[in-house]
KOLMI-516122 format. One line per field, with one value per atom (N, C-alpha, C): residue number from 1; y, x, z; atom name; residue in one letter. Coordinates in Angstrom, 1 decimal. Last residue first. Layout:
! KOLMI-516122
fivex c(NUM,...)
v c(Y,...)
u c(X,...)
w c(Z,...)
pami c(CA,...)
dokol c(a,...)
***
This chain:
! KOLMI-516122
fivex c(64,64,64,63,63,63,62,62,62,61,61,61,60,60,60,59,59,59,58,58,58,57,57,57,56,56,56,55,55,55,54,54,54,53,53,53,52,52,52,51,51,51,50,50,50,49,49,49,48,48,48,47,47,47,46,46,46,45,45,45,44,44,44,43,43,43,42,42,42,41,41,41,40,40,40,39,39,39,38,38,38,37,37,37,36,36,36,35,35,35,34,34,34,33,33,33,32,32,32,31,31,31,30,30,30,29,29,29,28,28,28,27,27,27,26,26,26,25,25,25,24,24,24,23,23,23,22,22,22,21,21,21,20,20,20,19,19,19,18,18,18,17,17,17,16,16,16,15,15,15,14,14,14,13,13,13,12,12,12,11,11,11,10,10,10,9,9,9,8,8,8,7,7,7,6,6,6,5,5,5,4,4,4,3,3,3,2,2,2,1,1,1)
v c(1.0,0.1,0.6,2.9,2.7,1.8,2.6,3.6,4.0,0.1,0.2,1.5,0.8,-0.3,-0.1,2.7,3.2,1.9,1.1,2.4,2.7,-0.6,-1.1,0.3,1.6,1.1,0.2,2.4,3.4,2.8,-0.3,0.8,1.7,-0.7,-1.3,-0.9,2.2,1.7,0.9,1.5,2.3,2.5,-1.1,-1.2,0.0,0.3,-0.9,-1.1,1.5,2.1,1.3,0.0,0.7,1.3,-1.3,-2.0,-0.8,1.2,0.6,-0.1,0.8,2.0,1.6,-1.5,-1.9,-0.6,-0.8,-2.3,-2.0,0.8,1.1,0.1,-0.7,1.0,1.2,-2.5,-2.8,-1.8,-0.2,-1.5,-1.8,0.3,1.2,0.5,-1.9,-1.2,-0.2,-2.1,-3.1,-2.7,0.6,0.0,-1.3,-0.5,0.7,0.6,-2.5,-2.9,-1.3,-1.0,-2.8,-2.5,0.6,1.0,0.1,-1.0,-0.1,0.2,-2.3,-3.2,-2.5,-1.7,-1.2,-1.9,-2.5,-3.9,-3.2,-1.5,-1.1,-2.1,-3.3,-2.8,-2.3,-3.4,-4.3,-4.2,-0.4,-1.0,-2.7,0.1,0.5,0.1,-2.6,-2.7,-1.7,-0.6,-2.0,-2.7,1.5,1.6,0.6,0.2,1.1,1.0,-0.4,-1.4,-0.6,2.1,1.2,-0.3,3.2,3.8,2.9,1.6,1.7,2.3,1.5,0.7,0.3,4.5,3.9,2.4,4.6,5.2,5.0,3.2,2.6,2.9,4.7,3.1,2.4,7.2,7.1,5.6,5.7,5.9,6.6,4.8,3.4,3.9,7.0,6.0,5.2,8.3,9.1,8.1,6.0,7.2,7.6,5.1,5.0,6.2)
u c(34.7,36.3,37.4,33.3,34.3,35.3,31.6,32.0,33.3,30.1,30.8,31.6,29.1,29.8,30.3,27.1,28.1,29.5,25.1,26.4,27.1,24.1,25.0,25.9,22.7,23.9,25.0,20.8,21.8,23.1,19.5,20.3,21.4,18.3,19.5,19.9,16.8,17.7,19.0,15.1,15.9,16.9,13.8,14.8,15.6,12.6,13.5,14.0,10.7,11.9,12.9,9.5,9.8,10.9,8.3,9.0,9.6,6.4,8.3,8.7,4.3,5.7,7.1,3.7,3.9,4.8,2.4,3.3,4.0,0.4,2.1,3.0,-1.1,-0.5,0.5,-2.1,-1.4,-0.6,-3.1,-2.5,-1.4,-5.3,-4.3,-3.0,-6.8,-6.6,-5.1,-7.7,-6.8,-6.0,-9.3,-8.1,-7.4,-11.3,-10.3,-9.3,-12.6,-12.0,-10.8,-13.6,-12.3,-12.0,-15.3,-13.9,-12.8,-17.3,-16.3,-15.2,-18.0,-17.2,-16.4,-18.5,-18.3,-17.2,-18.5,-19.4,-19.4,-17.0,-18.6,-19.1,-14.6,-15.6,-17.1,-14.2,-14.2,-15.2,-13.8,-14.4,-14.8,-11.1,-12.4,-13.4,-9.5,-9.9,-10.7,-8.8,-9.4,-10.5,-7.8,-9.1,-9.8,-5.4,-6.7,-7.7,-4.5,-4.6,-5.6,-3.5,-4.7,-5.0,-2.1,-2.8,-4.1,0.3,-0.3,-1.5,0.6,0.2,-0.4,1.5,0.2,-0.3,3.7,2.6,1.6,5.3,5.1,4.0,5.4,5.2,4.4,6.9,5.1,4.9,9.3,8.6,7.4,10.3,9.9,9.2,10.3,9.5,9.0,12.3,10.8,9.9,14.5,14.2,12.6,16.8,15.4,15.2)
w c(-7.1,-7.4,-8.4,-6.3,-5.5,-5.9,-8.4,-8.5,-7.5,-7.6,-8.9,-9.0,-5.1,-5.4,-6.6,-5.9,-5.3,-5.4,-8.3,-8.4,-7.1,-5.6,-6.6,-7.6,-4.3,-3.4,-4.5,-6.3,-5.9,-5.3,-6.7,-7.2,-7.0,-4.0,-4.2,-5.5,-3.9,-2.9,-3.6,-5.8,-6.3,-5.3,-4.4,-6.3,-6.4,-2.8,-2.6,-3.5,-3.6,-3.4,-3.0,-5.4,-5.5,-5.1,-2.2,-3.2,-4.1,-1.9,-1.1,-1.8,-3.8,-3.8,-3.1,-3.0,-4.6,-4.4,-0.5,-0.5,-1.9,-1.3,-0.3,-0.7,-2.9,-3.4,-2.5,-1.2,-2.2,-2.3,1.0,1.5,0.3,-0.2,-0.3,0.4,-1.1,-2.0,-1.7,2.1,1.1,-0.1,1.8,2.7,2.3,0.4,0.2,0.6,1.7,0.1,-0.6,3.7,3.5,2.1,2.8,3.4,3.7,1.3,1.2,1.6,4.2,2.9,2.0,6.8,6.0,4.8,9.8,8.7,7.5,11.5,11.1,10.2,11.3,12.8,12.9,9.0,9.4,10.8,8.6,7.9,8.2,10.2,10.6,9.7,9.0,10.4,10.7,6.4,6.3,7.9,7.6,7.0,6.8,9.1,9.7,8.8,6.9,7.5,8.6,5.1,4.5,5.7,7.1,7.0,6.7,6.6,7.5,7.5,3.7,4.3,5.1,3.8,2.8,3.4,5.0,5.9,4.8,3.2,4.7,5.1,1.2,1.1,1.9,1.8,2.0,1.6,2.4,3.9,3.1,0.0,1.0,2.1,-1.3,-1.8,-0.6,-0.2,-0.1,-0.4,1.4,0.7,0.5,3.8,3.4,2.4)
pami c(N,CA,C,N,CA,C,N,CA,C,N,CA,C,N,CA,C,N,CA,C,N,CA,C,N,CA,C,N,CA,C,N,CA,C,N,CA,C,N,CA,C,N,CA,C,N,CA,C,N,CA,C,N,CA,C,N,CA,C,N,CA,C,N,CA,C,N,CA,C,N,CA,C,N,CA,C,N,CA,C,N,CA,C,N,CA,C,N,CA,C,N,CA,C,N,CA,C,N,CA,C,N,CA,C,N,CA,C,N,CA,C,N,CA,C,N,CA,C,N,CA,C,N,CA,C,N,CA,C,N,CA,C,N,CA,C,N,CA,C,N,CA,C,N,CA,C,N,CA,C,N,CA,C,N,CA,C,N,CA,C,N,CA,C,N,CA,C,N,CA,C,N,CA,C,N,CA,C,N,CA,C,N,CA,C,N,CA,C,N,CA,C,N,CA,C,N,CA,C,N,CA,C,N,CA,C,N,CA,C,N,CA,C,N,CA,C,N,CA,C,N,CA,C)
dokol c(x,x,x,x,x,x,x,x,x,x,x,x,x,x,x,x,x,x,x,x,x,x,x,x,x,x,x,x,x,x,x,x,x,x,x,x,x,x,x,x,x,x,x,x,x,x,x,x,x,x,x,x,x,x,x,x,x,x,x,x,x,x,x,x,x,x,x,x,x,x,x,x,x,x,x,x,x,x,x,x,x,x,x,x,x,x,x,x,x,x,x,x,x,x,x,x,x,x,x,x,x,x,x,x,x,x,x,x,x,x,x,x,x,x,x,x,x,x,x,x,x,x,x,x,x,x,x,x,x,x,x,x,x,x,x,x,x,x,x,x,x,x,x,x,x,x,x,x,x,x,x,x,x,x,x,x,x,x,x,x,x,x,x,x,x,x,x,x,x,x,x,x,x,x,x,x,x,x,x,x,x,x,x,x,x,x,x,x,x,x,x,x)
***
């Protein structure tokens, strides 16, 4: 795992609380932030998910 895919993760997590304390108060704001940050993780792991299978495809090239 690299730096990407684990703040990726804890952006997710994070934005799924904010969405569910905003859901609990009837705070629309805070849904619509928490969603928001939801995307912003989801879209960085991905991220790191490309420079993951990067890296693993140069090692593969570089061992034959």
């Amino acid at each position: 795992m690299n730096t990407n895919q684990v703040k990726g993760t804890a952006k997710d997590v994070t934005g799924k609380a904010q969405e569910q304390f905003g859901n609990a108060t009837g705070d629309t704001t805070q849904q619509v932030k928490g969603v928001a940050k939801q995307v912003e993780g989801k879209v960085q792991k991905g991220v790191g998910n490309v420079e993951d299978a990067a890296d693993d495809a140069a090692r593969k090239t570089n061992d034959r």
